[in-house]
C-alpha positions as CSV (number, residue, x, y, z in Angstrom):
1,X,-7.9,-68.9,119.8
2,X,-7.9,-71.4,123.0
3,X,-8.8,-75.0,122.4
4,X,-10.6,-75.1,125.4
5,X,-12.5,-72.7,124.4
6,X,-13.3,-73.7,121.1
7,X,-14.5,-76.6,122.6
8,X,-16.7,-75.2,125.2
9,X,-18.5,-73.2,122.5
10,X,-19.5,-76.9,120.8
11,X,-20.5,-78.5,123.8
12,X,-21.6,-76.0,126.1
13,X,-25.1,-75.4,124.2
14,X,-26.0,-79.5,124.6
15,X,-27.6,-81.2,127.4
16,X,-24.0,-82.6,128.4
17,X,-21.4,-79.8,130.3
18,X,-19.5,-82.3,132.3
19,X,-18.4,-83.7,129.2
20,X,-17.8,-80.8,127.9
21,X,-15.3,-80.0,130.9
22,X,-13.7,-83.7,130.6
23,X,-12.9,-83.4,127.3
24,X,-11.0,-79.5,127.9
25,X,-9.4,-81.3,130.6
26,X,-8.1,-84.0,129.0
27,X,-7.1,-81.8,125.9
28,X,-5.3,-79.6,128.6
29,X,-3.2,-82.7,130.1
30,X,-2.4,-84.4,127.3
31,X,-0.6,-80.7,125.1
32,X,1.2,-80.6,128.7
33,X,2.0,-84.7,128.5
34,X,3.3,-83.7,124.9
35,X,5.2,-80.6,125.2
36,X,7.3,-81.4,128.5
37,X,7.9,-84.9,126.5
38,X,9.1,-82.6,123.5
39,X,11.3,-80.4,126.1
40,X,13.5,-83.7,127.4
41,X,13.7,-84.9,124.5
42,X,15.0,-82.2,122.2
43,X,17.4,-81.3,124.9
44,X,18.8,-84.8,125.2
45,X,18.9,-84.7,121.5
46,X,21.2,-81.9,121.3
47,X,23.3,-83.1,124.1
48,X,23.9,-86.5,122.0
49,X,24.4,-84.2,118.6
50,X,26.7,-81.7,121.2
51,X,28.8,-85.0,122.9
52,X,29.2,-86.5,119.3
53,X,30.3,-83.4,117.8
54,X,33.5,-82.6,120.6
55,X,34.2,-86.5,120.4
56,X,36.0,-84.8,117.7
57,X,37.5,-81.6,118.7
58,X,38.5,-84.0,122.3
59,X,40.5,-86.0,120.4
60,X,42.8,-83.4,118.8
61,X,42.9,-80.5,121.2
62,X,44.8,-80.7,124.2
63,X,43.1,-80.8,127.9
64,X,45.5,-78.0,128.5
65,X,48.5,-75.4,126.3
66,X,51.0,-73.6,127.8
67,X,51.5,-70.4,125.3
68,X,54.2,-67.9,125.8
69,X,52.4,-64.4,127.4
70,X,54.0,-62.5,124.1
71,X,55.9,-63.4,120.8
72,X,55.2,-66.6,119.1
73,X,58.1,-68.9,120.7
74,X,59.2,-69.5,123.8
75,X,62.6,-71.8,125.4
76,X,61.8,-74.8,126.8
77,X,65.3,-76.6,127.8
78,X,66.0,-79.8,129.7
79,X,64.9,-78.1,133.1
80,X,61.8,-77.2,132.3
81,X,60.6,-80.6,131.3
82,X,62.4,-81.9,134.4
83,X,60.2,-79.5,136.6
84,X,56.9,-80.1,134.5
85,X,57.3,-83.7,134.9
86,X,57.7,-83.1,138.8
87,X,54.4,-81.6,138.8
88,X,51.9,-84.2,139.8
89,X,48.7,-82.8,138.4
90,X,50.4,-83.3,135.2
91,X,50.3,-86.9,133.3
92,X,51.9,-85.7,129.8
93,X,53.1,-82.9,128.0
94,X,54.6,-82.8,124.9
95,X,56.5,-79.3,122.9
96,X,54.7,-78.6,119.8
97,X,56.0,-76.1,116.9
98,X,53.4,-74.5,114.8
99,X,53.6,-72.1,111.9
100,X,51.3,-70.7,109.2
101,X,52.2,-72.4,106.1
102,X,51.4,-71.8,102.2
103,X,50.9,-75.2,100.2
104,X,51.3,-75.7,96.8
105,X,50.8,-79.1,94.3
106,X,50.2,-79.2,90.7
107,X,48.9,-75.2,90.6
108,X,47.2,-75.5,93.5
109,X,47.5,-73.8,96.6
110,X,46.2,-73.5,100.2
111,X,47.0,-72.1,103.7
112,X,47.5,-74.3,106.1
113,X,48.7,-74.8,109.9
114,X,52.0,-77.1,110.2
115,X,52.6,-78.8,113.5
116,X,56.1,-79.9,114.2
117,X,55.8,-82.8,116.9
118,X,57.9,-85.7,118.2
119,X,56.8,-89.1,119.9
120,X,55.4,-87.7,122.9
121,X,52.8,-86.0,121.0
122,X,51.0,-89.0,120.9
123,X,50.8,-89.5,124.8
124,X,49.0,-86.3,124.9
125,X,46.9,-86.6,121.2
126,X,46.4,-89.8,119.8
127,X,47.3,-88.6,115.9
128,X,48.0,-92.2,115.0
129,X,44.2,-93.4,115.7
130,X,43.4,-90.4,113.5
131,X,45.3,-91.7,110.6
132,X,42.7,-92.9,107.8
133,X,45.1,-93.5,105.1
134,X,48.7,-94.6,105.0
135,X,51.0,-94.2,108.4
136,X,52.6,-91.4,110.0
137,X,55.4,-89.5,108.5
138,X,59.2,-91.2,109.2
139,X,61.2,-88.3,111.3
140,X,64.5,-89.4,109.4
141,X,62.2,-88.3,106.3
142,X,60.7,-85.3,104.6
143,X,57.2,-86.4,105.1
144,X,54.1,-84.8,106.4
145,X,50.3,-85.9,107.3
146,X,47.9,-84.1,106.0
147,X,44.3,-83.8,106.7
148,X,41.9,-85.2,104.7
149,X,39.9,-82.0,103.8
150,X,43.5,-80.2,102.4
151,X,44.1,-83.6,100.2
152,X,40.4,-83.0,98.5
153,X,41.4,-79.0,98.2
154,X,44.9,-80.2,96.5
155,X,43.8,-83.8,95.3
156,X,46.3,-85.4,97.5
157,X,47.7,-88.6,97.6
158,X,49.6,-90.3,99.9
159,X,53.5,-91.3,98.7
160,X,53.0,-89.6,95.2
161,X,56.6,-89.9,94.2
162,X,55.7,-87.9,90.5
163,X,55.3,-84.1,92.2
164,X,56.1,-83.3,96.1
165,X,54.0,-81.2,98.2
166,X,55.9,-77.8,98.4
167,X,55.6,-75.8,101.7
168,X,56.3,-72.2,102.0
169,X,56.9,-70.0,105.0
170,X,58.6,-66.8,105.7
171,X,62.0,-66.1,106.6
172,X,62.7,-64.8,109.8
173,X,65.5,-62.5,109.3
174,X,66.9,-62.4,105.9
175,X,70.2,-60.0,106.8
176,X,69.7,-57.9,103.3
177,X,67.5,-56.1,101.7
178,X,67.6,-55.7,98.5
179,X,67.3,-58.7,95.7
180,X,66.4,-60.9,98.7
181,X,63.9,-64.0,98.5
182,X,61.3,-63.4,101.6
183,X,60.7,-66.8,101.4
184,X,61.7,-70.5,102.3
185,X,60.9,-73.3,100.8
186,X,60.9,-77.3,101.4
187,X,59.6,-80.0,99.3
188,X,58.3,-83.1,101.3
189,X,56.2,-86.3,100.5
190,X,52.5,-87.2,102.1
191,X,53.1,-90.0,104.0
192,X,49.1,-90.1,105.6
193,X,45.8,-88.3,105.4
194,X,44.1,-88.2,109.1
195,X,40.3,-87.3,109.4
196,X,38.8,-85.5,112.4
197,X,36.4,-82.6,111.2
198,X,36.0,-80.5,108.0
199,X,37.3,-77.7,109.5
200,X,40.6,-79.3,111.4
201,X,40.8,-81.5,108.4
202,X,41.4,-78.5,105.6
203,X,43.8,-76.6,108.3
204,X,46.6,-78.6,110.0
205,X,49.4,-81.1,108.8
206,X,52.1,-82.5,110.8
207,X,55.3,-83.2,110.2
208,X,58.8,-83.7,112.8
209,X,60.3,-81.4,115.1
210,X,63.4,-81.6,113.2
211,X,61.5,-81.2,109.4
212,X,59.2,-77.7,110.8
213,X,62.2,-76.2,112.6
214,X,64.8,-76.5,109.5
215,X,61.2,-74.7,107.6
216,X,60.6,-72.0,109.9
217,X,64.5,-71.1,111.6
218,X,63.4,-71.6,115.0
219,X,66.1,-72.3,117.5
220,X,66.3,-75.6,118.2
221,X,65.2,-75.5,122.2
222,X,62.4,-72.9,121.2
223,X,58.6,-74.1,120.7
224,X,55.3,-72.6,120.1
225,X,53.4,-73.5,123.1
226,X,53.1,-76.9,125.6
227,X,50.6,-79.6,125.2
228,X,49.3,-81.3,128.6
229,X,46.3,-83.8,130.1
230,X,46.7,-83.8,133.7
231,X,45.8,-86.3,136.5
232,X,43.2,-84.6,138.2
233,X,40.3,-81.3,137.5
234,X,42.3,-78.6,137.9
235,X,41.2,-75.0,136.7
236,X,43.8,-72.9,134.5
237,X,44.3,-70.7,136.7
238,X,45.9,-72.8,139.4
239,X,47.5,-74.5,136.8
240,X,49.4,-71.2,135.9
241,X,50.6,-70.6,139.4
242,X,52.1,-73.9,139.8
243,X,54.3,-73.7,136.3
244,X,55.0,-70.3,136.2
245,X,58.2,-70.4,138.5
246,X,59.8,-72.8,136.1
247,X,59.5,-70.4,132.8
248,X,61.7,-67.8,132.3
249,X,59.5,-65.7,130.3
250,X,55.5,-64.7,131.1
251,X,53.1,-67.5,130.2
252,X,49.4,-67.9,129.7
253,X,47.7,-71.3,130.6
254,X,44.2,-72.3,128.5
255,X,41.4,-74.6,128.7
256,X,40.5,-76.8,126.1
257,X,37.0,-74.8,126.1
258,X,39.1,-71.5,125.9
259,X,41.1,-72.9,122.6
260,X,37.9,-72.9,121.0
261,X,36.1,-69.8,122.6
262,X,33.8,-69.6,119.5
263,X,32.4,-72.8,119.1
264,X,32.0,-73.6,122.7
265,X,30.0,-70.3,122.8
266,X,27.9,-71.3,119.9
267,X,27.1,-74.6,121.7
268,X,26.3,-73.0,124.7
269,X,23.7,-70.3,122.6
270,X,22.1,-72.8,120.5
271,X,21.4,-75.1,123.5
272,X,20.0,-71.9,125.3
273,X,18.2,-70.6,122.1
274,X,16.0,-74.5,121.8
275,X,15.3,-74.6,125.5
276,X,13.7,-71.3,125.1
277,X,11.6,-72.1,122.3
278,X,10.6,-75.1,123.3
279,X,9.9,-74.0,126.8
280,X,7.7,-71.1,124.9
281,X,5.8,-74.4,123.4
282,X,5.2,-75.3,127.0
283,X,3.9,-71.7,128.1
284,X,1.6,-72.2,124.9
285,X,0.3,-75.5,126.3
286,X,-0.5,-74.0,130.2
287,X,-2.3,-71.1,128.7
288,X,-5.3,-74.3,128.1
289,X,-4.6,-75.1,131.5
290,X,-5.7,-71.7,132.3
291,X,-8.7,-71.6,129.9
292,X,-9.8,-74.7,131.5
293,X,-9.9,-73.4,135.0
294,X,-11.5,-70.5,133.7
295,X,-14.0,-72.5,132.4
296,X,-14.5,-74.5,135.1
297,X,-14.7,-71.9,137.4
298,X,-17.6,-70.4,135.3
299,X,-19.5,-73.8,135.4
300,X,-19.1,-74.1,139.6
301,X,-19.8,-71.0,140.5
302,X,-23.4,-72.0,141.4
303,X,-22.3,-75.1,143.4
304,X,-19.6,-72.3,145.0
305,X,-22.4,-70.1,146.1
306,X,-24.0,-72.7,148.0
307,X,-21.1,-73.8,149.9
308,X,-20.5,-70.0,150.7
309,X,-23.3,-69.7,152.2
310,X,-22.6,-72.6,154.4
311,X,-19.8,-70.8,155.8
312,X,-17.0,-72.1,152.9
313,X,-14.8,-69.3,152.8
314,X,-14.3,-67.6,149.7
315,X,-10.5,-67.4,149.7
316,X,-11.1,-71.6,149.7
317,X,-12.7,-70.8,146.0
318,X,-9.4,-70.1,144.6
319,X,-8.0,-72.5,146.4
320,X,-9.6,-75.6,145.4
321,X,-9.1,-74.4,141.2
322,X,-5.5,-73.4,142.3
323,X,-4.3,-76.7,143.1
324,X,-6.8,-78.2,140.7
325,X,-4.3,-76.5,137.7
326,X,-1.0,-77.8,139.5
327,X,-2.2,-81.3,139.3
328,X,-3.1,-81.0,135.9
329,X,0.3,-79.0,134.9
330,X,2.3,-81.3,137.3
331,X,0.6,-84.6,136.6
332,X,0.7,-84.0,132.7
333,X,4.5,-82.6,132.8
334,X,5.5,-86.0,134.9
335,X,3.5,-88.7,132.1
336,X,5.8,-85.8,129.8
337,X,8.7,-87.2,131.3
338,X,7.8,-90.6,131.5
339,X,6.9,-91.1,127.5
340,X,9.9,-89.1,126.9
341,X,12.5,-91.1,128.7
342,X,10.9,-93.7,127.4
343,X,11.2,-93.1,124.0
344,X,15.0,-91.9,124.6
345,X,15.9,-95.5,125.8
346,X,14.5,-97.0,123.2
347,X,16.4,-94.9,120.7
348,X,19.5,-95.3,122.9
349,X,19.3,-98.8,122.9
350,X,17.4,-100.1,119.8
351,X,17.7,-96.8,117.6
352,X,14.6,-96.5,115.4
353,X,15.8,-92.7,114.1
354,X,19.1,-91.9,111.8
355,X,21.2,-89.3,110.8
356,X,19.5,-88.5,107.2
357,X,21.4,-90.2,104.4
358,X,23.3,-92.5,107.1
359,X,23.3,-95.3,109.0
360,X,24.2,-93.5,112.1
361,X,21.7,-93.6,114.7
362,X,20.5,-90.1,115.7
363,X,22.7,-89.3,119.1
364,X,20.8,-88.9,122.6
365,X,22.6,-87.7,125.5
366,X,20.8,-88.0,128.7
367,X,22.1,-85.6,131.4
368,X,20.9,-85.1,134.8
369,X,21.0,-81.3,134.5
370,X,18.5,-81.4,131.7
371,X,16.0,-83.6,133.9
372,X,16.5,-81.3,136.7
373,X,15.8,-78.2,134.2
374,X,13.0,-79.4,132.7
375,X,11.3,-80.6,136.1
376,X,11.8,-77.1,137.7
377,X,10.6,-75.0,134.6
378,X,7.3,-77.8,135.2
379,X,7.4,-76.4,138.3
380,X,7.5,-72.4,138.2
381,X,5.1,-72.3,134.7
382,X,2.4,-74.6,136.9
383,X,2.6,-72.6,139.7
384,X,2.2,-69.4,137.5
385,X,-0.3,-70.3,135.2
386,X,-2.6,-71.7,138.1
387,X,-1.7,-68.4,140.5
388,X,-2.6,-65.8,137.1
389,X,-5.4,-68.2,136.1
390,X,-7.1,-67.9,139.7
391,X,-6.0,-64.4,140.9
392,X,-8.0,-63.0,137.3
393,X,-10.8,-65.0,138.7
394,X,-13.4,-63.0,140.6
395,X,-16.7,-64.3,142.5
């Protein structure tokens, strides 16, 4: 049932029916002051947990990768890195191998990603700054660096000189077939754990160029795909067009947001699906804006009949209780905004909420896009609440 209206029935029987309307009214303004408040700040909110969450993914996907249009390697000799360097939306690129891999330690196993890289990698990703325990692997070595969630699935250590990690991968071509082992194997020693996220964490480890190509039989000027930040916002597309001409085979250019198609998409649908329900919160809220005018319009319509027969116009009627439920919609959705920007500086800069179980303070991400959505949904509910509310009323 419609607060107003629960209101009116208590009040309207007493001696007192102004107060009766002042207290609808201010009910009214202050469940829009509250809900558009609750609007900002939830979507702030899950900008902050949205920014804080790719911090992650940022650091250890590339801006861009250059994949080969078919097969799983593709060359990339001394002229091609000669002509990518030459390209000047381009600030770094760096070759990368990677391969499925089977891990085994002490009876236990895992699949896993291994990334062969070499010391431009770290122009383009900074692995080192990822490193939580121990360094990175020695490329004169067999050593690897694992991430922190496949040391917890294999209790991992780092330089554990009583049992090696053991990698397996497929052979390639084996040249018989009968009596033949399908596989190849290498033994090598964890030289550091990196942490990033629980899923990156239990599915990639690195190790040198020279270690993942012995592993996996790949030519030694063939790679998996091209890692690259560039200079300047440039879409893939273009991108492909202007390094395409230096490739002898078809290529494919993605996005860092088209790496991760998946999670991107259930950002984008869970920031969608909490703007809707909170906006339904604010729909909730207008529908006492309307009971209000409703119930005010019930309570003037004496005072209306006299001025129509003054010569007010009746058309003027609606009018005056149209614009009476944009202020209230308007004026309540901008103290909204006020009390919540208010209370998202005062979390951003002296945080009084935390992540449960932490000490991190609970992220907030103020965005411009969100003010300007939440100002312009004000907007179109105000205008349609007070349009239905005095369109259904009749003289």
């Amino acid at each position: 049932m419609n607060i107003p209206f629960l209101i009116a029935k208590r009040y309207f029987f007493s001696k007192s029916k102004q107060k009766a309307i002042n207290i609808i009214n201010m009910i009214s303004l202050s469940l829009i002051v509250i809900s558009s408040a609750s609007l900002i700040i939830v979507l702030s909110g899950f900008s902050g947990l949205k920014d804080y969450g790719l911090s992650f993914s940022n650091s250890f996907d590339p801006e861009y990768r250059i994949l080969p249009k078919t097969g799983k390697t593709f060359l990339i000799d001394s002229t091609i890195t000669w002509s990518l360097s030459s390209v000047s939306e381009i600030r770094n690129f760096t070759p990368v191998i990677e391969e499925k891999i089977f891990l085994s330690f002490r009876g236990k196993n895992h699949v896993a990603y291994l990334r062969g890289i070499d010391s431009s990698y770290f122009k383009v990703i900074p692995l080192k700054k990822l490193i939580q325990m121990g360094k990175l692997f020695n490329p004169g070595y067999d050593e690897v660096v694992i991430g922190s969630g496949i040391a917890n699935i294999l209790n991992l250590g780092i330089y554990d000189f009583n049992d090696f990690l053991k990698l397996t991968a497929l052979k390639k071509e084996t040249g018989r077939l009968i009596n033949v082992n399908p596989f190849r194997e290498k033994r090598s020693l964890v030289s550091g754990i990196f942490q990033v996220g629980d899923d990156i964490d239990k599915k990639y480890l690195f190790s040198s160029t020279a270690f993942s190509k012995n592993l996996f039989q790949i030519p030694k000027k063939f790679y998996s795909y091209i890692d690259l930040t560039v200079n300047e916002n440039i879409s893939s597309e273009s991108l492909l067009k202007k390094v395409q001409p230096f490739f002898l085979d078809k290529i494919t250019v993605k996005s860092k947001q088209q790496l991760n198609p998946a999670f991107y998409k259930m950002l984008n649908t869970e920031n969608i699906a909490i703007y809707f329900i909170f906006t339904l919160v604010l729909i909730i809220s207008l529908f006492n804006v309307i009971g209000s005018l409703f119930i005010m319009m019930l309570e003037k319509k004496p005072n209306l009949k006299i001025l129509n027969a003054m010569g007010f116009r009746k058309k003027h009627n609606k009018r005056i209780f149209f614009y009476l439920g944009l202020m209230i919609s308007w004026i309540g959705g901008l103290f909204g905004l006020i009390l919540g920007l208010t209370l998202l500086l005062i979390q951003y800069f002296s945080p009084f909420l935390y992540v449960p179980g932490t000490v991190l303070p609970y992220p907030v991400s103020f965005k411009i896009n969100d003010l300007i959505l939440v100002i312009s949904t004000l907007i179109i509910l105000g205008l349609v609440s007070s349009s239905w509310a005095t369109f259904k009323y009749k003289d």
